[in-house]
C-alpha positions in Angstrom: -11.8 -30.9 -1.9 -11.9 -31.9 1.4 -10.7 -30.3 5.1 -7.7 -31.1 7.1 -9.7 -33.5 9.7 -8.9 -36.9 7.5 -5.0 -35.9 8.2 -5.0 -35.2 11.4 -4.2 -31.5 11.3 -5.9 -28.4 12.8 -8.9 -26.6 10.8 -6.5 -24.2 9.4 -5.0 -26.9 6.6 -6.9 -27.9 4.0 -6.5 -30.3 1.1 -7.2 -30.1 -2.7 -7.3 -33.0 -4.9 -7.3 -32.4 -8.9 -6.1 -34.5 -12.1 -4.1 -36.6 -10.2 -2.1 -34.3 -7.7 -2.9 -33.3 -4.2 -2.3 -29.3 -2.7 -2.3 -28.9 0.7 -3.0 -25.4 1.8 -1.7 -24.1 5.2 -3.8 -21.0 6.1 -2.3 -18.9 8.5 -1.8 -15.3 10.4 0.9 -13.4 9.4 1.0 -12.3 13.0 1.0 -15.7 15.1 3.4 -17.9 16.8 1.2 -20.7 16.1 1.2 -20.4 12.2 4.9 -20.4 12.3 4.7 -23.9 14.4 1.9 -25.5 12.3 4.1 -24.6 8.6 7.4 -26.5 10.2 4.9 -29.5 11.1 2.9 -29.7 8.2 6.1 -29.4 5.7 8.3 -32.1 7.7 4.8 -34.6 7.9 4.0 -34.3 4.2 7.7 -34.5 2.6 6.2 -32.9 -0.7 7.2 -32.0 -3.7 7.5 -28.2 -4.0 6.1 -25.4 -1.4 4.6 -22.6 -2.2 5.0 -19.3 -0.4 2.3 -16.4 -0.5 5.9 -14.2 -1.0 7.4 -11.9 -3.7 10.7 -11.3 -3.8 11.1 -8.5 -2.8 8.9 -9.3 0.3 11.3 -12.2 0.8 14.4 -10.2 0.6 13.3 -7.8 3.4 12.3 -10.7 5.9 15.9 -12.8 5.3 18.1 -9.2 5.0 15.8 -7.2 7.2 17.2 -4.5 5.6 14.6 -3.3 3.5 14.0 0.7 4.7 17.8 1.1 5.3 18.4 0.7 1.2 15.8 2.7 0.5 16.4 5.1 -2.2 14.4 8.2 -1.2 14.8 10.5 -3.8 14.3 7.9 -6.8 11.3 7.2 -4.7 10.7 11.1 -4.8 11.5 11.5 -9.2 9.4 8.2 -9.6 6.4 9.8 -7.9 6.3 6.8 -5.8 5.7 8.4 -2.0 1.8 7.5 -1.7 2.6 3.9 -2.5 5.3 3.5 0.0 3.0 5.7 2.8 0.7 2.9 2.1 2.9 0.3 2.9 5.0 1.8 5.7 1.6 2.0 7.5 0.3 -1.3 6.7 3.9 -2.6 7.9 3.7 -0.8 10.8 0.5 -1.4 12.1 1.2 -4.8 11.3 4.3 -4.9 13.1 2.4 -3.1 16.1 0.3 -6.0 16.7 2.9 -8.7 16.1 5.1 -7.1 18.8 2.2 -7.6 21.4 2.7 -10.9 20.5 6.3 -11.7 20.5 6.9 -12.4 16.8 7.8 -10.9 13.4 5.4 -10.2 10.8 6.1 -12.8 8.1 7.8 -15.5 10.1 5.7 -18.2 9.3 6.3 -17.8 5.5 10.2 -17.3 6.2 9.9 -20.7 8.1 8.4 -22.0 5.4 11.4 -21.5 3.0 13.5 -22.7 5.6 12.0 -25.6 6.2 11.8 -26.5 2.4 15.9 -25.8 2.5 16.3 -27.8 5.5 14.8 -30.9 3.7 16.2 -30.2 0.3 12.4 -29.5 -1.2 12.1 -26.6 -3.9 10.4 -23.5 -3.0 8.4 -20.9 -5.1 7.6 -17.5 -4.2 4.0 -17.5 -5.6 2.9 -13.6 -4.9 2.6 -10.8 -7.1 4.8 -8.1 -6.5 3.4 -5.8 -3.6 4.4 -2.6 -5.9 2.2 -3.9 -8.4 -0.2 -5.0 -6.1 -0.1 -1.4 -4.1 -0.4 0.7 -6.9 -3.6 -1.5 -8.6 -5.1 -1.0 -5.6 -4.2 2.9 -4.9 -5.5 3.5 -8.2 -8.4 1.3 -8.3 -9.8 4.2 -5.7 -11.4 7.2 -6.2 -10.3 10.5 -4.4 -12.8 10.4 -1.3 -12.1 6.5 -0.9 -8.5 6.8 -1.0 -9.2 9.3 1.8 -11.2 7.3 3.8 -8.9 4.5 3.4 -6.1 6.4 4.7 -8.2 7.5 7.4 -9.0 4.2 8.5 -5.4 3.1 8.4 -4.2 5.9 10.4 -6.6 5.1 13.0 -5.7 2.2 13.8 -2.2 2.9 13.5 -2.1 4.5 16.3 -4.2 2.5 18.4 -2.5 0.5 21.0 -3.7 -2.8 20.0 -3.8 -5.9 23.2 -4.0 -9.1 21.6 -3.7 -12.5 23.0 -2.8 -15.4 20.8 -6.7 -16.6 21.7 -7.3 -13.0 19.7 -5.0 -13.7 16.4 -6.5 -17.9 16.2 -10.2 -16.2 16.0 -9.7 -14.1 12.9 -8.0 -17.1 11.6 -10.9 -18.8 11.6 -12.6 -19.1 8.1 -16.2 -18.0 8.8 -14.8 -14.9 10.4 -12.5 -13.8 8.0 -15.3 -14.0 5.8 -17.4 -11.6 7.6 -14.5 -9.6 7.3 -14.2 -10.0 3.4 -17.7 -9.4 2.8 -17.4 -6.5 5.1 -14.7 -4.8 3.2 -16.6 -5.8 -0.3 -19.2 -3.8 1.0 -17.3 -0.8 1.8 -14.7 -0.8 -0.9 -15.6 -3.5 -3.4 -12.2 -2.3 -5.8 -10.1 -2.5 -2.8 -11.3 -5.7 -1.7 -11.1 -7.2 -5.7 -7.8 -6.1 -6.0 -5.9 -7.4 -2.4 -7.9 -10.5 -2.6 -9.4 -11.7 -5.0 -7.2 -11.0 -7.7 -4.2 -12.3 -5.5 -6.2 -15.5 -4.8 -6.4 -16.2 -8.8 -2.4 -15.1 -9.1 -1.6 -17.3 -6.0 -3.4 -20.0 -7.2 -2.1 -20.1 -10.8 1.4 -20.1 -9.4 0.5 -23.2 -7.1 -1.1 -24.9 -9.9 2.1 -24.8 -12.2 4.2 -25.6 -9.7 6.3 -29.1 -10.3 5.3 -31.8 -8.6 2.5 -34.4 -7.7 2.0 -33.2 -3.7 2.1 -29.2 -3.2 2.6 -27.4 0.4 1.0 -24.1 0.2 1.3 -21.7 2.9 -1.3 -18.4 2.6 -2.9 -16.3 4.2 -5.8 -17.3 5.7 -7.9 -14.6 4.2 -6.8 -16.0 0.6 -7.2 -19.9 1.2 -11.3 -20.1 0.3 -10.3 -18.5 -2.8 -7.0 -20.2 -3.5 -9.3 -24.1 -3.3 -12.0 -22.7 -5.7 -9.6 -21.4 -8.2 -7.3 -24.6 -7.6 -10.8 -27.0 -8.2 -11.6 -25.0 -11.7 -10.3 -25.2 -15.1 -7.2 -22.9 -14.5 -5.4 -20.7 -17.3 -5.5 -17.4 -15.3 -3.8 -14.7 -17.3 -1.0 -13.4 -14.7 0.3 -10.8 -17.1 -3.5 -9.0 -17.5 -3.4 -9.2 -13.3 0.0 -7.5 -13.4 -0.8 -4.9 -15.3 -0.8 -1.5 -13.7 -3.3 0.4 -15.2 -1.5 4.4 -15.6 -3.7 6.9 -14.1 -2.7 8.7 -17.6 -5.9 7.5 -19.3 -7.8 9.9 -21.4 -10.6 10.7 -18.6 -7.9 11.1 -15.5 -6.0 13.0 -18.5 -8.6 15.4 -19.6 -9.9 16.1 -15.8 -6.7 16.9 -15.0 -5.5 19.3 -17.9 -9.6 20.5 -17.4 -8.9 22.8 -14.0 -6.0 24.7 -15.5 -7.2 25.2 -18.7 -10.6 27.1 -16.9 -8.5 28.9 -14.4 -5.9 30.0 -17.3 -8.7 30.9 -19.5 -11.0 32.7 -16.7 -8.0 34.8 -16.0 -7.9 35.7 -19.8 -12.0 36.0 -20.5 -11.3 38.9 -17.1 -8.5 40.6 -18.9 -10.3 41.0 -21.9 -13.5 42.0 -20.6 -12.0 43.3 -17.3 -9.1 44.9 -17.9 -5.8 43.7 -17.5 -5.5 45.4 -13.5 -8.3 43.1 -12.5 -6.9 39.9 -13.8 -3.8 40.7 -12.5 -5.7 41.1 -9.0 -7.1 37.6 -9.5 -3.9 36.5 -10.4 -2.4 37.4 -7.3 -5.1 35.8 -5.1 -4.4 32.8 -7.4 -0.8 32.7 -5.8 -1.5 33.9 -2.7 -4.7 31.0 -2.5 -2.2 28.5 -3.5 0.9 29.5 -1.8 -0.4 30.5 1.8 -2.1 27.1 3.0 1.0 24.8 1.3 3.3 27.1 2.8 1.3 26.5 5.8 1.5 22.8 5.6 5.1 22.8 5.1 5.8 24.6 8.4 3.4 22.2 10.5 5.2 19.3 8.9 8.4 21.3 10.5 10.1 21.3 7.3 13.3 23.6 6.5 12.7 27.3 6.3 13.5 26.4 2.3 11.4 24.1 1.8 8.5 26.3 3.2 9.3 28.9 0.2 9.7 26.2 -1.6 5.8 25.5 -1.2 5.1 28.9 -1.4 6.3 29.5 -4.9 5.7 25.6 -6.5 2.0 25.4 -5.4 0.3 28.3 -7.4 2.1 26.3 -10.6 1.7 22.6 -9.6 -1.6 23.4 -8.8 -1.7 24.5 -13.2 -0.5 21.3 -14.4 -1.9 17.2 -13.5 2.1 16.4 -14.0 3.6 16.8 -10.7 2.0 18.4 -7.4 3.4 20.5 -5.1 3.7 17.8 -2.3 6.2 15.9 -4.5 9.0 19.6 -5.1 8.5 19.9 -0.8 8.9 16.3 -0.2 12.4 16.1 -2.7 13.7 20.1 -1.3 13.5 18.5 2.1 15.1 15.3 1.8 17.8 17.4 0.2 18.6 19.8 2.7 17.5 17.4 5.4 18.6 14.1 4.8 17.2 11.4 6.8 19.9 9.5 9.0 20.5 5.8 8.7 18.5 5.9 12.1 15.9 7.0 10.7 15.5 4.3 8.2 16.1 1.5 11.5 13.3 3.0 13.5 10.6 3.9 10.7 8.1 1.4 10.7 8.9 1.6 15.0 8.2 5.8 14.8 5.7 5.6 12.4 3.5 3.9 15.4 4.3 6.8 17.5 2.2 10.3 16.5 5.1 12.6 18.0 7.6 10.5 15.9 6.6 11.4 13.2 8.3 14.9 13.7 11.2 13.9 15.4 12.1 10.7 12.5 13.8 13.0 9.9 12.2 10.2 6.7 8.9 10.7 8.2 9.3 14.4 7.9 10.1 14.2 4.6 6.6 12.5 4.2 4.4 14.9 6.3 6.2 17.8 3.9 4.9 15.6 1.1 1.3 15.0 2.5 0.8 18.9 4.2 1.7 20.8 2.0 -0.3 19.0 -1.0 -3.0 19.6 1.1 -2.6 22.8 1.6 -2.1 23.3 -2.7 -5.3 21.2 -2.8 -7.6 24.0 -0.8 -6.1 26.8 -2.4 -7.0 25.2 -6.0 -10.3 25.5 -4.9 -10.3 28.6 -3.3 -8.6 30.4 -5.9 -10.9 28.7 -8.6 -13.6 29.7 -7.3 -12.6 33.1 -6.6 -11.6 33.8 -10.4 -14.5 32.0 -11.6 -16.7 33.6 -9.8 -15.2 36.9 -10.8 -16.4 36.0 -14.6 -19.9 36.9 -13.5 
């Protein structure tokens, strides 16, 4: 295993040597010129076999169409109960994009030039990475509730930061020992988040490049994934991909019992009050049920601006989504406003643009649809404990 100084190339290519065949890995930022120059000279220089592109395809699709909001399918999106995972990576793609555009160049282009550069000189290509829904959704669930929330935090945060980087900038977190301050950094903060975005993606990435045909293999990564790409490449191999593609359903007996466990103690506080109570004093706590529920969605419907029906709409679905683990209330607002407001083709154009921009997200009609899918969950969220603790407390 050795660096790239014996071939003449910068510190961001290194080489693997293992039964026989040579890799040559070409770490770069997603976000740099540079990276896109150094893939095009590394590729023509080596002439291999096979390259290897940390790409899925439908990653790939959306960088050569560029189309990839615009066919968006909102309201399958909506029935799949899919609108947290693409939040996630609208804002990840924008914030992305953000600091790109400081720099004059498209997220991805360095992995698109790689292709191209494989079809200019007749050389097979792989896309080696493992579908970002899969990938998404692993993570999102590897999370608890507070780190999901501090996660989104930290992503909104600097979404809306107006990042200045230099190219001088991008070529220091390219470095290796940085980005490993930054991997041990995130370890420490979120070690499921970090397991699932890197390491597990260094082990798929590296399985992929390993079975690839071909004595001399072209890599190109990220740099954040080549240290562990050249250790998994050095050992024996044999990762299982299907076990790392597996998406785990958040319908497992302990998610499933906690969430059937805060209806099934509202429902039977309300009846434990009407038997002991009297049936006027349950239906009192019934009402403050709805009314605990209803008000703050409600609420969180009209600051997302959503239609006048899509604010009843919260009203009335939050005091019974907030009884059941199967659907929330954020999910009936989000679908009843991308129904009677349906978001405008330039709307999908300009979303990863808008979502950059806090006043945008009002104003883009797709991004409304989101806020009446975040608000108004909220909102159901503090009036499920409100109310619980109201009608519990009214037991005693």
């Amino acid at each position: 295993m050795t660096g790239s100084g014996e071939k003449g190339y910068t510190e961001n290519v290194y080489v693997v040597e293992t039964a026989g065949r040579q890799f040559v890995l070409v770490g770069t930022a997603h976000v740099s010129r540079e990276s896109t120059a150094l893939v095009r000279e590394v590729i023509e220089r080596e002439r291999p076999d096979h390259v290897c592109v940390e790409l899925d395809p439908q990653r790939y699709k959306a960088l050569v169409e560029k189309s990839r909001w615009e066919s968006l399918d909102l309201k399958q999106v909506i029935r799949r109960k899919q609108l947290s995972t693409l939040l996630v990576t609208l804002l990840l793609t924008s914030y992305q994009k953000k600091i790109a555009g400081s720099l004059g160049v498209m997220p991805g282009m360095e992995l698109l030039e790689a292709t191209r550069v494989a079809q200019e000189l007749k050389v097979p290509f792989s896309l080696c990475d493992r579908n970002i829904r899969v990938t998404l959704l692993r993570a999102w669930r590897s999370m608890s509730f507070f780190q999901k929330f501090k996660f989104m935090a930290a992503v909104l945060a600097g979404l809306f930061e107006r990042p200045e980087l230099s190219e001088e900038d991008i070529e220091k977190i390219r470095r290796q020992d940085v980005l490993s301050e930054m991997m041990k950094e995130l370890a420490q903060a979120m070690p499921a988040l970090k397991e699932v975005l890197i390491d597990e993606r260094d082990l798929y990435l590296a399985e992929k490049i390993r079975t690839a045909e071909g004595s001399r293999i072209v890599a190109v990564v990220g740099a954040g994934h080549v240290e562990g790409i050249r250790k998994a490449l050095a050992g024996p191999g044999g990762t299982d991909l299907e076990s790392l593609c597996a998406v785990v359903t958040s319908s497992s007996w302990g998610w499933k019992s906690l969430g059937w466990a805060i209806p099934a103690i509202i429902l039977g506080s309300l009846g434990l009050i009407a038997w002991t109570q009297g049936g006027e004093v349950a239906g009192k706590n019934l009402m403050y049920w709805i009314l605990a529920n209803g008000i703050p969605s409600s609420l969180g419907a009209a600051l997302a601006l959503a239609h006048p029906l899509t604010i009843l709409t919260a009203f009335l679905a939050a005091p019974i989504t907030s009884l059941t683990p199967v659907i929330g209330a954020g999910y009936v607002t989000a679908f009843v406003q991308a129904y009677v407001r349906p978001p405008l083709v330039r709307d999908f154009q300009s979303l990863t643009d808008d979502a950059g921009s806090f006043k945008m997200w009002w104003r883009n009609k797709l991004l409304r649809v989101i806020l009446a899918f975040i608000l108004p969950g909220f909102g159901s969220l503090i009036g499920t404990y409100v109310g619980g603790y109201e009608i519990i407390s009214n037991l005693f």
